[in-house]
MITOR-495856 format. One line per 8 residues: number of its first residue (from 1); their letters; for each residue y, x, z of N, C-alpha, C. Coordinates in nm, 3 decimals, padded with zeros to 5 digits. Last residue first. Layout:
N
NUM = A = Y/X/Z/Y/X/Z/Y/X/Z; ...
This chain:
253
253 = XXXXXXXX = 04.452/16.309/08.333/04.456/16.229/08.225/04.363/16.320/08.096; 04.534/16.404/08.640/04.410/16.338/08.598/04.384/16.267/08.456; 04.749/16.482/08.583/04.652/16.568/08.574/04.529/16.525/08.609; 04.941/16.273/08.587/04.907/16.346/08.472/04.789/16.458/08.461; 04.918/16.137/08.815/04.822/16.096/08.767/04.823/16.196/08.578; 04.974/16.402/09.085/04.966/16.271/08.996/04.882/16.247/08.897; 04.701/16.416/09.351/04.743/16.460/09.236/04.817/16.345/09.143; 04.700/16.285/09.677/04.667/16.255/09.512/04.775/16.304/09.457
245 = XXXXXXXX = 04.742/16.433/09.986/04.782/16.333/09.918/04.721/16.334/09.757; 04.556/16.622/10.117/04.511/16.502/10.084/04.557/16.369/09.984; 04.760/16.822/10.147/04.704/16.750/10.298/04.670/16.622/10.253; 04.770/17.039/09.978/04.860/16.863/09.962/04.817/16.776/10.128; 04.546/17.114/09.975/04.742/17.183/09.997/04.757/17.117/10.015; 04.361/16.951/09.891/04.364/17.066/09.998/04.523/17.107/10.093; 04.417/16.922/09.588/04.423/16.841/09.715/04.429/16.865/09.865; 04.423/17.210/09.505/04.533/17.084/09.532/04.510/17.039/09.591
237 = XXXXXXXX = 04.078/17.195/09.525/04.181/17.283/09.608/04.354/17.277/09.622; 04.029/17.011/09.346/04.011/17.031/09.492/04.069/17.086/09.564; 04.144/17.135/09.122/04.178/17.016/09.149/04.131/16.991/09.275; 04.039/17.389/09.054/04.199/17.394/09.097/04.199/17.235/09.175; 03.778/17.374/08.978/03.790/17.449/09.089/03.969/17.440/09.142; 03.823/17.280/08.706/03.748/17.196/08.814/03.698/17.275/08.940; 03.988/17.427/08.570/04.068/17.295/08.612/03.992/17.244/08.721; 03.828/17.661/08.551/03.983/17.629/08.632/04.006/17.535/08.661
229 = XXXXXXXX = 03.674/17.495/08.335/03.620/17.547/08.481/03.717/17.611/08.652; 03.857/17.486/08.149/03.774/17.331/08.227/03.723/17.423/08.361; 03.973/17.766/08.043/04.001/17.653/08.125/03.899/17.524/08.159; 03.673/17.981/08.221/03.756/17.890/08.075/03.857/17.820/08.190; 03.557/18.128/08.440/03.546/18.165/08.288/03.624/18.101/08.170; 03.852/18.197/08.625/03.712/18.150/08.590/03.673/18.174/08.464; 04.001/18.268/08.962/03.969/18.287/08.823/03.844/18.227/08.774; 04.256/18.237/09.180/04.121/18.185/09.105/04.153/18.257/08.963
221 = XXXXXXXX = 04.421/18.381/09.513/04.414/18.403/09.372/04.253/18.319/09.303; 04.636/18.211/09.716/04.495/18.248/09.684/04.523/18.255/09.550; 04.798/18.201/10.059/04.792/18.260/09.913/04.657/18.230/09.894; 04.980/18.094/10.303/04.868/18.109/10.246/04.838/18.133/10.076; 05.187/18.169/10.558/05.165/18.116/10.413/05.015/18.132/10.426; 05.269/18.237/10.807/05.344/18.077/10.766/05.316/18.042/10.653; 05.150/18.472/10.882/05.254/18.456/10.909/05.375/18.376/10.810; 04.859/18.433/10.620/04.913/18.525/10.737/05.070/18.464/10.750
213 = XXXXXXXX = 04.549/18.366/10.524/04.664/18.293/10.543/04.758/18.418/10.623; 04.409/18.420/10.184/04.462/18.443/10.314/04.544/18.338/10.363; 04.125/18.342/09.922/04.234/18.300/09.999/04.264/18.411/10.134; 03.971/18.400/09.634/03.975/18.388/09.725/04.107/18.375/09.817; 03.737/18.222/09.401/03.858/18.306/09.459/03.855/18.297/09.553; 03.524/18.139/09.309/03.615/18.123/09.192/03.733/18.241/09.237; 03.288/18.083/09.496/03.320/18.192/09.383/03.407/18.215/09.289; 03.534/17.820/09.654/03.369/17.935/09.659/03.366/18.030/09.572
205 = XXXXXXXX = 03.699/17.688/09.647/03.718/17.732/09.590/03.575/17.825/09.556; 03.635/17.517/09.900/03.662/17.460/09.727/03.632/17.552/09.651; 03.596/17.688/10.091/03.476/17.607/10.036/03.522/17.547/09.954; 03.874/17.765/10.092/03.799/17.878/10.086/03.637/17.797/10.046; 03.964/17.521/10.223/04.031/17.584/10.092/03.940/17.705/10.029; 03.873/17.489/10.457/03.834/17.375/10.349/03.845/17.468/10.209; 03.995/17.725/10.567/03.858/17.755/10.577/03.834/17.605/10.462; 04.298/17.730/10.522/04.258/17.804/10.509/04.077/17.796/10.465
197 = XXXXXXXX = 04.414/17.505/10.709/04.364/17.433/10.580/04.299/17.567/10.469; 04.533/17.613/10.909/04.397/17.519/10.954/04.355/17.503/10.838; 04.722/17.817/10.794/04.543/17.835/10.832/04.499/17.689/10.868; 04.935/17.674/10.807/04.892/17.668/10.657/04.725/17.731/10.670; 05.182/17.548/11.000/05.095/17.637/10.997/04.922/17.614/10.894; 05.446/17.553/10.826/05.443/17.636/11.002/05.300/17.623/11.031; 05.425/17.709/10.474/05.385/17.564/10.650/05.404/17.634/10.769; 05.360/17.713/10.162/05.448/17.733/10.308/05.459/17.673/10.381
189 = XXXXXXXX = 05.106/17.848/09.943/05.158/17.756/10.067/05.258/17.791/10.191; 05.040/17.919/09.607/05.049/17.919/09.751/05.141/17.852/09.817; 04.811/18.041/09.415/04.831/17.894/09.485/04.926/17.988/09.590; 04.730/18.146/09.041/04.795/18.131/09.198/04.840/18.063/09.279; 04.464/18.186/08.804/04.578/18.066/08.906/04.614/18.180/09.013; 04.303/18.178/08.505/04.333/18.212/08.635/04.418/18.163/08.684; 04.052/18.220/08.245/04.172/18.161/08.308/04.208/18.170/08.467; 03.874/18.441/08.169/03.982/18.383/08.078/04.085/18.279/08.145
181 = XXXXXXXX = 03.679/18.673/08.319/03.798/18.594/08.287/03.867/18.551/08.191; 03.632/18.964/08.320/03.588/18.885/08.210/03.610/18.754/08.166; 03.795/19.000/08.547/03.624/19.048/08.547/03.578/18.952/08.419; 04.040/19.048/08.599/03.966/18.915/08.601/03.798/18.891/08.557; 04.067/19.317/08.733/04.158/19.224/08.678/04.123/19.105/08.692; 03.846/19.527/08.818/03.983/19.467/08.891/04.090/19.378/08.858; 03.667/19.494/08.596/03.629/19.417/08.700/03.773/19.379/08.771; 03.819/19.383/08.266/03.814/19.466/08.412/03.783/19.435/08.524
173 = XXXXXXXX = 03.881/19.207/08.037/03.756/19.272/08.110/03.739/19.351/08.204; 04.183/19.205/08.071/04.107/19.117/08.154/03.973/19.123/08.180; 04.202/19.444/07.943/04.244/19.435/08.061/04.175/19.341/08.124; 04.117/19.364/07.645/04.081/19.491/07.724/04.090/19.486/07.849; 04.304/19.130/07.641/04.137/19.118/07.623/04.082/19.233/07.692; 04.544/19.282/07.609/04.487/19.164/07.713/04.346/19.145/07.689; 04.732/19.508/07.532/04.532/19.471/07.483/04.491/19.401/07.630; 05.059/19.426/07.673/04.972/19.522/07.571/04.785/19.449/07.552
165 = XXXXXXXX = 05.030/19.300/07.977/05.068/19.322/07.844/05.004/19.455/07.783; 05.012/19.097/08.286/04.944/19.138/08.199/05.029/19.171/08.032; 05.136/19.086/08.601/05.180/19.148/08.476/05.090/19.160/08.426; 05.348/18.959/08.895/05.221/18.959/08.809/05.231/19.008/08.681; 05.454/18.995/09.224/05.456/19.019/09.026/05.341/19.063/08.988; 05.590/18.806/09.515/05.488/18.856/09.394/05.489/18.866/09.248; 05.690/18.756/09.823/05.728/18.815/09.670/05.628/18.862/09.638; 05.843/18.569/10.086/05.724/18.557/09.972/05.808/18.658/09.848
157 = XXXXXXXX = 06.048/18.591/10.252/05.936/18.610/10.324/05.844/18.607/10.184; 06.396/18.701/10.306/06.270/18.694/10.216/06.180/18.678/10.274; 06.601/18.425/10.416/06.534/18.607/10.452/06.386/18.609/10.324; 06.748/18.240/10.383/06.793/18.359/10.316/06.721/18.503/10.327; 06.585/18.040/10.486/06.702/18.068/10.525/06.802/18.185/10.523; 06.285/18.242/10.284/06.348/18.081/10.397/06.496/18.133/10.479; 06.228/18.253/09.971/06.349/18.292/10.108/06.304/18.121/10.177; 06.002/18.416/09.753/06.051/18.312/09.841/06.097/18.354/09.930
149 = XXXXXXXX = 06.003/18.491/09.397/06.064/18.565/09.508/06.094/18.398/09.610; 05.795/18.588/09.143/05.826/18.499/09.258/05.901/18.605/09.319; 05.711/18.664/08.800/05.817/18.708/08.907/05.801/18.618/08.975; 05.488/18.723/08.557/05.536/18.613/08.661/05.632/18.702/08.779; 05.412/18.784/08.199/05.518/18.847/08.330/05.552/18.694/08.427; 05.246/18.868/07.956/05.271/18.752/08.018/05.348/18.843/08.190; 05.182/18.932/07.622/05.298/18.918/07.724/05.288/18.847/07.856; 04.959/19.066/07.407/05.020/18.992/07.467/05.093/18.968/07.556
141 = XXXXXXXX = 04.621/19.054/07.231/04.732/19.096/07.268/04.832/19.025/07.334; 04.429/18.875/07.258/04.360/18.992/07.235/04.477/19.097/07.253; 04.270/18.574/07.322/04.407/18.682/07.331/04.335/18.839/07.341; 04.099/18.368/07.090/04.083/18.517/07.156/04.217/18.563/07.175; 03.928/18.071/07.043/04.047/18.119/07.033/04.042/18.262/07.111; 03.757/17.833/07.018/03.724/17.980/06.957/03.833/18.041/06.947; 03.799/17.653/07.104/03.851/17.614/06.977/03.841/17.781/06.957; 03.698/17.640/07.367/03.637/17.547/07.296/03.686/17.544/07.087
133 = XXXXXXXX = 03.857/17.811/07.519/03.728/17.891/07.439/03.692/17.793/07.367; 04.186/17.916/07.423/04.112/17.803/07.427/03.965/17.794/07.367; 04.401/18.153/07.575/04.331/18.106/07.464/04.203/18.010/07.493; 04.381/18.192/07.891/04.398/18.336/07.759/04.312/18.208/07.672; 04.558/18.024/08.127/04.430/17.971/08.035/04.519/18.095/07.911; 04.721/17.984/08.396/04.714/18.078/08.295/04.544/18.049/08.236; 04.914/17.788/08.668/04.762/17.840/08.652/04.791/17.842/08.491; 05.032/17.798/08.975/05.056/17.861/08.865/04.942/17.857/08.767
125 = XXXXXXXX = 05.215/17.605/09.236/05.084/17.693/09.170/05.087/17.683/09.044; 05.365/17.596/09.562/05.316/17.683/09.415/05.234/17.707/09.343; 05.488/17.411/09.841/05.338/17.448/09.736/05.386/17.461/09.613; 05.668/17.426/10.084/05.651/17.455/09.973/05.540/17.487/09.921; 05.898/17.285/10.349/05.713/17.312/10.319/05.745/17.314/10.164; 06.111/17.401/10.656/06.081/17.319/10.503/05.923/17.353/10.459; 06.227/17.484/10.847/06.120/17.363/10.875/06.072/17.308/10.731; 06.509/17.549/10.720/06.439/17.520/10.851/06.371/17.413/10.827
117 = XXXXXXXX = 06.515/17.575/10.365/06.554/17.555/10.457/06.433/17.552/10.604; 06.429/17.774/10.097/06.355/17.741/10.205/06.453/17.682/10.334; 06.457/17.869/09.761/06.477/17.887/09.882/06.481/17.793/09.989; 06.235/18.029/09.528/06.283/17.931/09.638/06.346/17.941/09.753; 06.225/18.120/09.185/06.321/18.152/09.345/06.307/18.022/09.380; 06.043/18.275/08.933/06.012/18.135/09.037/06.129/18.188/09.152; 06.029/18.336/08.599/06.103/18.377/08.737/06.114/18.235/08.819; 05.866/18.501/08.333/05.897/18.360/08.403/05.962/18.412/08.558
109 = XXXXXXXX = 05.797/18.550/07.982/05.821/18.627/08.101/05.896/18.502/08.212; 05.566/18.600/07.704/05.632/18.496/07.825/05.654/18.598/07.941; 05.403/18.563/07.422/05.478/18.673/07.536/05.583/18.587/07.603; 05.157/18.626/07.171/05.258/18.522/07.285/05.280/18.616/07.415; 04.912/18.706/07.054/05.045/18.751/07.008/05.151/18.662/07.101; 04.718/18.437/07.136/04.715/18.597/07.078/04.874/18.601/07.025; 04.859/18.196/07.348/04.782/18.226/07.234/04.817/18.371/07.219; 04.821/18.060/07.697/04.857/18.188/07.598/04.761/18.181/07.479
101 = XXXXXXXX = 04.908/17.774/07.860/04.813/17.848/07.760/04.910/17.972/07.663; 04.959/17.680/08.180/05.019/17.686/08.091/04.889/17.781/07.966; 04.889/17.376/08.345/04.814/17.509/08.288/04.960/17.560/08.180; 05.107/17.181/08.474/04.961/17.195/08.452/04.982/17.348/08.410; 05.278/17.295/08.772/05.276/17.202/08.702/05.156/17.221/08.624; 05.352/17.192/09.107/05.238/17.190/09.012/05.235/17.193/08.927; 05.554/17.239/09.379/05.559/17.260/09.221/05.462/17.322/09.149; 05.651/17.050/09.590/05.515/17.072/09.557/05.523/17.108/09.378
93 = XXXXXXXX = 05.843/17.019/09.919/05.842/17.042/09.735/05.695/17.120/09.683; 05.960/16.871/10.173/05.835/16.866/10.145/05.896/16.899/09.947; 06.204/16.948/10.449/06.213/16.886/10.325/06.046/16.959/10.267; 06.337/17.100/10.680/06.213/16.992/10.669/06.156/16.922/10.545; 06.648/17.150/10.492/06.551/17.153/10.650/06.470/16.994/10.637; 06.603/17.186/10.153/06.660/17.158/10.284/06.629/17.161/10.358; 06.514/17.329/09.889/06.438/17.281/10.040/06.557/17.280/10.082; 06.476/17.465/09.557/06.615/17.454/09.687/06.531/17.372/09.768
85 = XXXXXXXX = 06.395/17.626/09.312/06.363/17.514/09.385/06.452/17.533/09.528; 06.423/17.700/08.951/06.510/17.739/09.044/06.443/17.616/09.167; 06.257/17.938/08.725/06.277/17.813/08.804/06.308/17.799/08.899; 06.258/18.013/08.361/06.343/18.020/08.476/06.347/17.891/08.599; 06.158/18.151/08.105/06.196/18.053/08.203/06.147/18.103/08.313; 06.155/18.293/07.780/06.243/18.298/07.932/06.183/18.176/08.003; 05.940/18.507/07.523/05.990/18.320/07.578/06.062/18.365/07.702; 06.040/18.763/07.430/05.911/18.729/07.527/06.006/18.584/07.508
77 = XXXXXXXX = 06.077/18.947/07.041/06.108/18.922/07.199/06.036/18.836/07.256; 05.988/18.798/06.830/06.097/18.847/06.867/06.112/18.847/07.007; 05.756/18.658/06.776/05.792/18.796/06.636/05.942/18.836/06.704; 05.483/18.558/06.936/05.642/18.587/06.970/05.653/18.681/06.827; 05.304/18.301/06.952/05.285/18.417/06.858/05.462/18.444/06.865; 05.346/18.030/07.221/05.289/18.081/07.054/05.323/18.257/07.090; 05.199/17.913/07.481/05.321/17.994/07.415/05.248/18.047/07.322; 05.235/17.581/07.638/05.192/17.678/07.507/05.264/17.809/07.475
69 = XXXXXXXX = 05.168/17.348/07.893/05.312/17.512/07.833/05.229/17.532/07.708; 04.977/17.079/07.891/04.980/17.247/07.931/05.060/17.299/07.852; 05.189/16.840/07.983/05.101/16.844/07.959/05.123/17.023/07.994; 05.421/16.710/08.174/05.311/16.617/08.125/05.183/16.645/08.019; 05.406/16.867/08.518/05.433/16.895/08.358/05.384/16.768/08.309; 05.562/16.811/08.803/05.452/16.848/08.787/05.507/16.840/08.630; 05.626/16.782/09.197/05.704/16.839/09.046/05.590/16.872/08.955; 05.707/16.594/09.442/05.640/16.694/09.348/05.655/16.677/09.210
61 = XXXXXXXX = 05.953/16.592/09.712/05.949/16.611/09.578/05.791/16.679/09.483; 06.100/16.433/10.001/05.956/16.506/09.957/05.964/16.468/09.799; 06.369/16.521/10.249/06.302/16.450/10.136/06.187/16.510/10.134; 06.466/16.668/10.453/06.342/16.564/10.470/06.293/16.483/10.358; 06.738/16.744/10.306/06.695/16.742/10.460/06.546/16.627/10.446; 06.692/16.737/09.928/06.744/16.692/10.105/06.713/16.720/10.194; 06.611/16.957/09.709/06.554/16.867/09.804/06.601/16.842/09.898; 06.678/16.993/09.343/06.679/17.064/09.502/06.675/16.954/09.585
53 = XXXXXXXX = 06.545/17.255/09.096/06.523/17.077/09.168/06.539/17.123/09.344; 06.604/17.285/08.757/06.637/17.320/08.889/06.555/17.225/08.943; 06.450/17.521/08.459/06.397/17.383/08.570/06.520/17.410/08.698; 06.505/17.666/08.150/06.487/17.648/08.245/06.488/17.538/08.374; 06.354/17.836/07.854/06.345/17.715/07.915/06.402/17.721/08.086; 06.395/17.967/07.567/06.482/18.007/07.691/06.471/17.824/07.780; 06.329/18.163/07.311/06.333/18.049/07.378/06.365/18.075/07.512; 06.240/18.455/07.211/06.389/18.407/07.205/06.378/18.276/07.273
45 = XXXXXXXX = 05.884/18.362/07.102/05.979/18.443/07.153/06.153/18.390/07.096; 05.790/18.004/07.210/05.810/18.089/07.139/05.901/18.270/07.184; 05.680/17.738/07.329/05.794/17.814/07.382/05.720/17.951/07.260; 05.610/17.355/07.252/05.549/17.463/07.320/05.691/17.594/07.328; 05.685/17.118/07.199/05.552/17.178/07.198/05.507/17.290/07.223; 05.980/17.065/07.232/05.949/17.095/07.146/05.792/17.170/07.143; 05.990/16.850/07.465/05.962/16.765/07.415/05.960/16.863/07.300; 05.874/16.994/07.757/05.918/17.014/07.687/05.910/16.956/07.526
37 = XXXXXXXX = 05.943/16.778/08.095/05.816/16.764/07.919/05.955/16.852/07.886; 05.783/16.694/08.439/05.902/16.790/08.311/05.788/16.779/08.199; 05.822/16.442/08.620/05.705/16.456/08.571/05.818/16.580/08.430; 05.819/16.362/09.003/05.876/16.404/08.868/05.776/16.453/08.741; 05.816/16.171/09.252/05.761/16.243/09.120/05.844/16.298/09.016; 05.902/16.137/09.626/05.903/16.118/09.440/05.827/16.193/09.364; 05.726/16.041/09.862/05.814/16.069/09.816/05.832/16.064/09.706; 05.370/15.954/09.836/05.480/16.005/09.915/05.616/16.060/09.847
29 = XXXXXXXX = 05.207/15.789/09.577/05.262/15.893/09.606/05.333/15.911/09.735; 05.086/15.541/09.497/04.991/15.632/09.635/05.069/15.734/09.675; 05.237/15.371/09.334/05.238/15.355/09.504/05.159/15.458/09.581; 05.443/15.566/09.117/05.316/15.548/09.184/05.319/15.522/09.324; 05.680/15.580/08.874/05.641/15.545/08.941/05.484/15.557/09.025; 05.790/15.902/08.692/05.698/15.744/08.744/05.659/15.722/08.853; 06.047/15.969/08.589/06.030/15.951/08.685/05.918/15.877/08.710; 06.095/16.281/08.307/06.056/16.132/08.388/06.014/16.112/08.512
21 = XXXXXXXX = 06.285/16.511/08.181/06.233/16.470/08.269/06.261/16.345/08.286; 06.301/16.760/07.903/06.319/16.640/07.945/06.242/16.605/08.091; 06.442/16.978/07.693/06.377/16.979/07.855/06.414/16.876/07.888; 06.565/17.041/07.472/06.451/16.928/07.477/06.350/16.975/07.599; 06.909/16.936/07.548/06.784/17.017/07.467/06.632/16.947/07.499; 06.884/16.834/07.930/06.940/16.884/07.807/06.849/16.946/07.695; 06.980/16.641/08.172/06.843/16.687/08.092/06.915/16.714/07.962; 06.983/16.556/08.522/07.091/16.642/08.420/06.983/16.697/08.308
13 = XXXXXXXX = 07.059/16.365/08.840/06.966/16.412/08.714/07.019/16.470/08.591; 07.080/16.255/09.178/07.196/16.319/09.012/07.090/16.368/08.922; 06.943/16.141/09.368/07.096/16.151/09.367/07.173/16.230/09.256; 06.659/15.979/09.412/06.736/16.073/09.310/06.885/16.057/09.330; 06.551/15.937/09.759/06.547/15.884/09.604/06.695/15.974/09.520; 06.263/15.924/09.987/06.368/16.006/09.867/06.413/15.938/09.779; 06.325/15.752/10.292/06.287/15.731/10.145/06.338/15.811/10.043; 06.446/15.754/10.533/06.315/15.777/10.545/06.257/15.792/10.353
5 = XXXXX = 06.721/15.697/10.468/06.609/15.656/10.538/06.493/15.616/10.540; 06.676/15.864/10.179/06.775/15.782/10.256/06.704/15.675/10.305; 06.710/16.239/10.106/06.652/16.163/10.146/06.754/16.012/10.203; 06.772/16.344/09.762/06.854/16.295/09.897/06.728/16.227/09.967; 06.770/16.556/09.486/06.698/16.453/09.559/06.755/16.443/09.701
């Protein structure tokens, strides 16, 4: 993505296998959209999905799914992906994408690198639904591995690993885990300065989670009892990050 005066617009696109990406249109948006589909339904063990997207001096990119990841029942090894996000100086990247869902026996292991030019702004968020309570679904075993690592101008400033495996059901009943939980999120924010939006963010979210801000970020971990109840504690609190701008419109669908 290039910015050209004042306006992002796409300078090379590359879609292979059945990682596909669309562009829609929307007048409320700022900058561009993107919208990633894995056009085979979901990720399995041995699969191997991965995303680039890199951003001009001052462009603005959000990046979002057209529906929720799936990962089936692995009989070989964990699913891969892999996501690569590049900032230029000052440049705005917002990588939302929806929920991803674990079924029993599914194993996913995922790797987020950004790297951060001068003055650049980055929103992350991640959000994990254990099986679908409306369709009586139970993880009861299972894989799931998140790696982040964020650089601004090559210095590390963001790293977090997340790890649930082996008797996921067991684990997530833990008060220190997700206290009985079934779906959960990670948000976070890079800004020169990401507290003013700290205390709104903390009244979205009210019992669901909780937030910091310290030295140019802001993190917050949610959890809830299902997905719908994620979804209707995440969608405020997007907006939040976003300094107001509108969710696209896939996650309002």
């Amino acid at each position: 993505m290039a910015d050209d005066a004042g306006r992002t617009r796409l300078a090379r696109l590359y879609q292979d296998g059945c990682a596909k990406i669309r562009l829609p249109r929307d007048a409320r948006a700022e900058g561009l959209e993107a919208v990633l589909i894995n056009s085979s339904g979901g990720l399995t063990g041995g699969d191997y999905m991965e995303w680039l997207a890199a951003v001009g001096d001052g462009g603005r990119l959000t990046l979002s799914t057209q529906a929720c990841e799936k990962i089936y029942r692995a009989r070989d090894g964990a699913a891969q992906q892999r996501v690569a996000l590049i900032l230029g100086e000052g440049a705005r990247l917002d990588w939302i994408p929806q929920e991803t869902i674990l079924f029993d026996g599914g194993a996913l292991s995922r790797r987020l690198d950004a790297d951060l030019g001068a003055g650049a702004r980055l929103l992350v968020a991640e959000a994990v639904i254990l099986g679908r309570t409306a369709m009586d679904e139970t993880v009861r075993q299972g894989v799931l591995r998140d790696h982040w690592r964020i650089r601004r101008e090559g210095r590390l400033v963001f790293a977090d690993d997340l790890r649930l495996e082996g008797e996921i059901a067991e684990l997530a009943a833990r008060a220190p885990v997700l206290a009985g939980g079934r779906a959960f999120a990670s948000l976070l924010l890079i800004d020169d300065d990401p507290g003013r939006l700290l205390a709104p963010l903390r009244r979205a979210l009210g019992a669901y989670g909780g937030a910091s801000a310290f030295e140019g970020k802001l993190f917050a971990r949610v959890v809830a009892t299902d997905g719908f109840a994620l979804r209707q504690a995440l969608l405020p609190a997007l907006e939040i990050l976003r300094d107001g701008q509108p969710l696209p419109r896939v996650w309002r669908t």
